[in-house]
Structures are given as C-alpha cells and as structure tokens.
MARTIZA-738627 format. One record per residue (C-alpha): chain; x, y, z. Coordinates in steps of 0.25 Angstrom, whole numbers, plus 5000, padded with zeros to 4 digits. Each point is the difference from the previous one (the first is absolute). Example, Ala and Ser with C-alpha at 12.3 -4.5 7.8 and 13.67 -1.06 7.14 Angstrom:
<pts>
(A (5049 4982 5031));
(A (5006 5014 4998));
</pts>
This chain:
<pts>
(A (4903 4834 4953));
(A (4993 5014 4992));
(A (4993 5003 5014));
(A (5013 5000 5007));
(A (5006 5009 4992));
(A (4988 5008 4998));
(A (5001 4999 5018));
(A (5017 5004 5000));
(A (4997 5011 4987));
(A (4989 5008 5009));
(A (5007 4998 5014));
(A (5011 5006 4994));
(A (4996 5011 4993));
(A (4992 5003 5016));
(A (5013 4999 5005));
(A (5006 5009 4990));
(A (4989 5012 5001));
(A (5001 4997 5014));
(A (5016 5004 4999));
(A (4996 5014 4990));
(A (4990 5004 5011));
(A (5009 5000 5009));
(A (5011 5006 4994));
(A (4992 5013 4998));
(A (4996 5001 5013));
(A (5002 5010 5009));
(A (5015 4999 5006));
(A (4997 5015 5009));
(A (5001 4991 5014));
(A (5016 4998 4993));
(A (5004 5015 5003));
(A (4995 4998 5016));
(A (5010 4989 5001));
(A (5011 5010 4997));
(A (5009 5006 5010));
(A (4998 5015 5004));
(A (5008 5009 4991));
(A (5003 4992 4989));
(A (5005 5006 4988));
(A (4987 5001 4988));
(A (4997 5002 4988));
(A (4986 5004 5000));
(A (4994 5001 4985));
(A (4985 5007 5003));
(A (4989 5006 4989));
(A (5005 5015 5005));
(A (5015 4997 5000));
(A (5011 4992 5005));
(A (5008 5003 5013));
(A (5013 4994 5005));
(A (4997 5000 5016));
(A (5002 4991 5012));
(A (4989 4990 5006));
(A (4993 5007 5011));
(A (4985 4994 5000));
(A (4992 4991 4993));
(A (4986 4998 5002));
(A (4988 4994 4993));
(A (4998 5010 4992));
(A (5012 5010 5001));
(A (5015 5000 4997));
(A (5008 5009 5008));
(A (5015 5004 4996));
(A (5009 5011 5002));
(A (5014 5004 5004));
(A (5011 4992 5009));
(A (4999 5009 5011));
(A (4985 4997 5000));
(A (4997 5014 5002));
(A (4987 5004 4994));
(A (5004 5010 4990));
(A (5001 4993 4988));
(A (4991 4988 5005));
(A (4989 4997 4988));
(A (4988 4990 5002));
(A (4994 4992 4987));
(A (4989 4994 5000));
(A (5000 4986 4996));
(A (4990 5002 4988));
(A (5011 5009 4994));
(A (5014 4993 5002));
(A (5003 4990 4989));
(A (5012 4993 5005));
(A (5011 5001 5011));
(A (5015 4995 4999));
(A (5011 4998 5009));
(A (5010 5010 4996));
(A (5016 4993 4998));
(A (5009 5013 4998));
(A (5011 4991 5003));
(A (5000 4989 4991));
(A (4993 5009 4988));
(A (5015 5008 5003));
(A (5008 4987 5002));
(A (4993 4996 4987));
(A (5001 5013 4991));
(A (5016 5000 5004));
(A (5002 4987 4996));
(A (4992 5003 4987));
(A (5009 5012 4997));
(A (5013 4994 5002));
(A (4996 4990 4992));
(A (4996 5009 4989));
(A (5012 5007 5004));
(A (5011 4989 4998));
(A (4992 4998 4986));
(A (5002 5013 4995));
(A (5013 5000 5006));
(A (5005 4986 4992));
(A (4995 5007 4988));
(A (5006 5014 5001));
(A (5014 4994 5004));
(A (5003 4990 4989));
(A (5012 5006 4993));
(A (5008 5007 5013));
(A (5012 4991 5008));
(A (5004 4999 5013));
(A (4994 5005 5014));
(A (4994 5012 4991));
(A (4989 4990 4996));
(A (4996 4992 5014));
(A (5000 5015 5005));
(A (4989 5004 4990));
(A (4992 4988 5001));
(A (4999 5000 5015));
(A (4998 5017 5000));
(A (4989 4998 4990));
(A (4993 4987 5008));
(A (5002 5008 5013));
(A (4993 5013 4995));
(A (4988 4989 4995));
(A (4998 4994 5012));
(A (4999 5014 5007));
(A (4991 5005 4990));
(A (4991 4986 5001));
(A (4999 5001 5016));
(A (4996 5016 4998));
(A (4989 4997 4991));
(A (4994 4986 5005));
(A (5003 5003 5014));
(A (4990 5012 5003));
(A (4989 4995 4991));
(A (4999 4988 5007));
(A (5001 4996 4984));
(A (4999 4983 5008));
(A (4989 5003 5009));
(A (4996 4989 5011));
(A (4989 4991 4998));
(A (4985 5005 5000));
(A (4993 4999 5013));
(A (4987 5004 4996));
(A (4992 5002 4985));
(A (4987 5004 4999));
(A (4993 4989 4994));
</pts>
C-alpha cells in the first residue's frame, strides 16, 4: 500500500513540474497567429509602443501605424520585449463609463438627500452623467482593461 502511494506521490508531482515547465515556456509562436494589423500593446526593455501588427519573425516584432506606412514603424527584438497585449479601447470605455455613473449616482444620492421634487432626480442624473463621462475619458484612452497577453518573456 506505501509503495503505491509513494508510485501516485511521485508521478504526480512529474506531472506537476511537467505543467510549470510548460507554463514558462516560450508562447513567441502565439503573436504569428495574430491577424495583420492587430492592435498591441508591446512592453520592451527600451520602451513601450502602442502600434499595429505588421510582422513577426523568429526573432523580431515588427509594428507600426494603421496606414502601414514606414514612418513610425519600430522593430524589437525579442530579447528585449517583455510582454504584448491586445489592446480593448472599447470595453476599457464601456467599462470606465459605467464606473463613473455609478460613482456618479452615489455622489449624486449623497449630495441630494434633503431637496424635493424634480430638482433632485435632475441633480442626481446630472451628477451620474457627468461621471460616467469622466470614467470613459479617463479608462477609455489608457486602455485602463487591456486585452489578454499574448506573449511574456519567460
């Protein structure tokens, strides 16, 4: 009975390191199966850029604007990038705006306890709307709910 734990124990714990190993291993052949010109976040040693897919290689990223002119292109190596995301600019600004109004409507039900009548609905939803416009202008250009990470240096 002990050798058959002993037998389950250590083929477990193989399967276990097994698993680790391969979650620290290299995921650079993910960014190839990308579409051209999607939208990244590339996080590099030297700096980060916001730029569209143009090529990937073994051992190069290439990105740049929409247009896919070549002013503006920059090459990493992948020695130096750290990790790159899909960007969501449209649900980080879905996201932020429903933040802010909701933030909005608290202030708003705090600020308005005492007044009567249409005065107060008028407050609370002005104070809401204003929050939910301030929530999408801040979350939505800095991508503040980025997509999921495509690649991480391991």
């Amino acid at each position: 009975m002990r050798k058959l734990l002993l037998v389950a124990l250590l083929c477990g714990t193989t399967v276990s390191l097994h698993a680790q190993a391969a979650a620290v291993a290299d995921t650079w052949g993910h960014l190839s199966a990308l579409p051209a010109h999607s939208h990244l976040h590339v996080s590099a040693d030297t700096g980060g850029k916001t730029c569209y897919l143009i090529a990937v290689d073994e051992t190069t990223l290439t990105c740049g604007r929409s247009d896919g002119k070549p002013k503006g292109q920059r090459v990493f190596q992948k020695s130096e990038v750290k990790t790159v995301k899909l960007t969501r600019y449209g649900i980080s600004t879905a996201a932020g705006v429903g933040i802010g109004a909701g933030a909005g409507a608290a202030v708003g039900f705090g600020v308005t306890q005492n007044p009567n009548g249409w005065f107060k609905g008028a407050v609370r939803g002005v104070i809401a709307l204003m929050g939910g416009v301030a929530g999408g202008a801040i979350c939505g250009p800095s991508d503040a709910f980025r997509g999921p990470t495509v690649y991480r240096r391991p």
